[in-house]
PADOTI-508690 format. One record per residue: x, y, z of N, C-alpha, C in turn. Coordinates in steps of 0.02 Angstrom, whole numbers, plus 50000, padded with zeros to 5 digits. Each point is the difference from the previous one (the first is absolute). Layout:
<gumars>
XYZXYZXYZ/...
</gumars>
This chain:
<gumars>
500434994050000499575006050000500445006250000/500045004049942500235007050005499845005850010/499184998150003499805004849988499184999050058/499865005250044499625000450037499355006949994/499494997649959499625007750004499715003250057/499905005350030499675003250062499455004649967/499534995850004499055004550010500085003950029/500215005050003499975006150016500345006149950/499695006349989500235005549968500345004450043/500144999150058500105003450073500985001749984/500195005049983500655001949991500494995950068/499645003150055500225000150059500374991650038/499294996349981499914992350017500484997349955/500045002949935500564996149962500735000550024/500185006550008500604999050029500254999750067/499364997550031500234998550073500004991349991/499584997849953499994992249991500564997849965/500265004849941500504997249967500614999550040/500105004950037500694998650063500034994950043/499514998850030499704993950024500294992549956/499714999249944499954994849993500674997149929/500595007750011500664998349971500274992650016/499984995150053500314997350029499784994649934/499264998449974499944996549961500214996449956/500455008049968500045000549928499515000449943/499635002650027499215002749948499825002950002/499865002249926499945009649984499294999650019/499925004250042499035003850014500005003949949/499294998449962499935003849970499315003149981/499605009050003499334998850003499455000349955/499574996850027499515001049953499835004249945/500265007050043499725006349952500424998349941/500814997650003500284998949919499794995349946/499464996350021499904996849961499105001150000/500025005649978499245005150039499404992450005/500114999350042499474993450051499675005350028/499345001549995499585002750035499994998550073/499705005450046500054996750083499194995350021/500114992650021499624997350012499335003150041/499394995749985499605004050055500104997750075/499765001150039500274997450063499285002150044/499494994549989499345000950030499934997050054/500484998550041500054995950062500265002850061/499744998950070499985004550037500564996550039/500444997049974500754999550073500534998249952/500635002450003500564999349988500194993749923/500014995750056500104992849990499645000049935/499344999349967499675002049935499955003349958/500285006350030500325004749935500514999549984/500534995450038500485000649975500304992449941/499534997650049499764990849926499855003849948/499365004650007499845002849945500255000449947/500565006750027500465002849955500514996349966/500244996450045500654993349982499664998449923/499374994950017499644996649948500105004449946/499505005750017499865007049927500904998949946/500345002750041500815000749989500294995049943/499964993550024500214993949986499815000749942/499235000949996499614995949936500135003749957/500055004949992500275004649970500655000249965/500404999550041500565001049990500454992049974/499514994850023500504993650010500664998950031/499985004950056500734999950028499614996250075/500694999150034499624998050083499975007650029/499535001550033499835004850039500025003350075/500375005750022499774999050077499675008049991/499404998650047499565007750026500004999650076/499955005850005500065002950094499235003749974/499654998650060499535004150033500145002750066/500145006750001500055003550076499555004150010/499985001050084499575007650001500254999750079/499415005550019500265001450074499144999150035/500104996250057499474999050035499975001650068/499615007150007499875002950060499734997350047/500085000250051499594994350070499385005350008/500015006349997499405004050009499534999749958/500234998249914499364998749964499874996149991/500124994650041499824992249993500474995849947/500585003849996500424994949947500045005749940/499525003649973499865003249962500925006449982/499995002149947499735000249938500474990949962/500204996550018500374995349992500114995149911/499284999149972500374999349923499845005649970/499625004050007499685006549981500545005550014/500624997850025500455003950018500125007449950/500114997049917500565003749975499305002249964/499435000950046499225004649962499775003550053/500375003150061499805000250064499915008149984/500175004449957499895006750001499345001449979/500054994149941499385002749952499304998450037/499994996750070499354999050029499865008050016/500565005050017499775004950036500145007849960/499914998049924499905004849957500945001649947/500304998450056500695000549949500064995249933/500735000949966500124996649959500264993450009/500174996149976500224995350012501115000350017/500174998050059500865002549994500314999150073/500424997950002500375000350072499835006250055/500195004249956499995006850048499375001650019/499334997849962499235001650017499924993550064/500154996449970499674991550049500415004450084/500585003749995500425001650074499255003050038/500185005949950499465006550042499184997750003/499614995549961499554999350023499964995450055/500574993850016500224996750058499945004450066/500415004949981500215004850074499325004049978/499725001449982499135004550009499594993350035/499854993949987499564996150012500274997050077/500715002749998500144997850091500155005350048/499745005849961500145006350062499944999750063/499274996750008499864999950078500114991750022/500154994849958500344996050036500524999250033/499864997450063500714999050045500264993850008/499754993749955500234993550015500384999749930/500594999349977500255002149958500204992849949/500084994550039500354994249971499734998349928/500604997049974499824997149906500494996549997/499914995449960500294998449959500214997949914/500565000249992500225002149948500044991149958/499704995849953499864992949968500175000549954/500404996549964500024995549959499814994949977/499704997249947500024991449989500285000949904/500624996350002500334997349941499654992149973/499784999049944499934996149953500544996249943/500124996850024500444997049911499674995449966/499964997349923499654996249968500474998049944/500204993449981500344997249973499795002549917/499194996950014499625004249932499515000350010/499325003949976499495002250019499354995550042/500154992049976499614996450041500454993850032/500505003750043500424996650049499624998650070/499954992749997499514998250069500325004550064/500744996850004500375000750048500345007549992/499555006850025500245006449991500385000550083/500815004149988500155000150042499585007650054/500095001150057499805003550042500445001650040/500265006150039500155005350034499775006750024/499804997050078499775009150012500375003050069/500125005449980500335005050047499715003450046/500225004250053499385002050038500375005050031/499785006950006500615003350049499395005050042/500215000150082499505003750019500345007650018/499445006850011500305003850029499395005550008/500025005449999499765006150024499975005149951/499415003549989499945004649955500065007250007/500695002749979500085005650031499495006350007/500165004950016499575007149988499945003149927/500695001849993500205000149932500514995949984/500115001449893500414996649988500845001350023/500474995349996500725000550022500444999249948/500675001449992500374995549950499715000849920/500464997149963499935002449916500144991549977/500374996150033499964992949962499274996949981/500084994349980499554996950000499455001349966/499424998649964499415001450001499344996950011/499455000249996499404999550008499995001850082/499804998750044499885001150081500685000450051/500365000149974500964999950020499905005450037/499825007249991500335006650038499365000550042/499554993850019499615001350050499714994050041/500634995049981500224993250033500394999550041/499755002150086500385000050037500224994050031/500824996649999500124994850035500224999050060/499774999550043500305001150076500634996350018/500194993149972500684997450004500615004449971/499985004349946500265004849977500145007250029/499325002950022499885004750024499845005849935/499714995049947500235005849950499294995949968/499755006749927499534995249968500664996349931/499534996649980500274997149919500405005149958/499765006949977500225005049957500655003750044/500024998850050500955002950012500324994250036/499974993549977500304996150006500874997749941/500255000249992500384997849923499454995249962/500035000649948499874995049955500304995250014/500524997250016499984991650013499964998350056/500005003650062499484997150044499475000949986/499575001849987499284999949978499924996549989/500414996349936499844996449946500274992150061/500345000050022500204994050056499494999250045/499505005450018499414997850061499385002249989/499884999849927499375005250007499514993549978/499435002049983499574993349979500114994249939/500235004849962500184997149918500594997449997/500625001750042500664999650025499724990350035/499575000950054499934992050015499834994649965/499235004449953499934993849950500374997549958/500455006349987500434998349927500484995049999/500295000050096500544993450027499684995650006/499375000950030499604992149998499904997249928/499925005049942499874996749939500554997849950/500595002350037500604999149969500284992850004/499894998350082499894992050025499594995949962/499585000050003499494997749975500454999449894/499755004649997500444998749928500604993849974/500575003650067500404995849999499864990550014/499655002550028499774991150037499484996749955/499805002649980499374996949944500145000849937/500305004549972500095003649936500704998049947/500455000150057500795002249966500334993350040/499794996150055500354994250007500444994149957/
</gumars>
């Protein structure tokens, strides 16, 4: 296998996955270059959108596939905005974008004082689009949602991902610690195993 596609158009996810998963020796490469439309993803947890997408990817493309579904799940909204993540502005009139999903976050928790979230992952790989045996990895990182945002690394919820083992959120962390403890950082070692052990043996 030389070649690994990632369901996703996400600039960001690509090159935090492609660093990740150098150890391979397999070029990530995404969807958008081989303009694969983005799957629909009508399913309400992780784990299904991200089969989803794998599948969409594959069939398409005939390559083996891996998709990440992340989001961030608040303990105050019941888990919420969690696959609906990267649509979390447009419930409250913004556009769709990192920087809208922050500020309507910090508007919808002004007067909350129980702050905890966490930050999920779940990684998918698929040999080919109707691979019984799809591998699985999910990440999980908990922490606290600041007041405002912090820090310039990182994106999507990073500069308002506070980690208390750190003392810092995600966005003024370095990039490769981040990328060593953050949610996508766990799945990506769990899926790297997994690879290795099932895949490349």
């Amino acid at each position: 296998m030389k070649q690994l596609l990632l369901a996703s158009n996400n600039r960001g996810k690509l090159a935090e996955l492609q660093q990740m998963f150098e150890p391979l020796g397999v070029q990530l490469i995404s969807q958008a270059e081989l303009n694969i439309p983005e799957a629909e993803e009508p399913f309400h947890t992780f784990i299904e959108n991200a089969l989803a997408k794998a599948r969409h990817a594959s069939r398409l493309s005939g390559l083996p596939a891996l998709a990440d579904d992340a989001g961030l799940c608040v303990d105050a909204f019941g888990g919420e905005p969690g696959v609906q993540t990267a649509y979390y502005a447009t419930r409250f009139g913004y556009p769709k974008g990192d920087d809208n999903n922050v500020r309507a976050l910090l508007e919808q928790m002004a007067d909350v004082t129980q702050r905890r979230a966490a930050l999920v992952s779940t990684l998918v790989a698929l040999r080919h689009p109707d691979d019984p045996e799809p591998l699985v990895a999910v990440g999980r990182v908990s922490g606290e949602i600041t007041r405002e945002p912090r820090g310039t690394n990182g994106f999507g919820f990073d500069p308002v991902m506070f980690i208390p083992s750190f003392g810092k959120t995600f966005a003024e962390l370095p990039v490769e610690v981040k990328n060593a403890n953050s949610h996508r950082g766990q799945a990506a070692r769990q899926m790297l195993a997994l690879m290795q052990e099932r895949w490349f043996a």
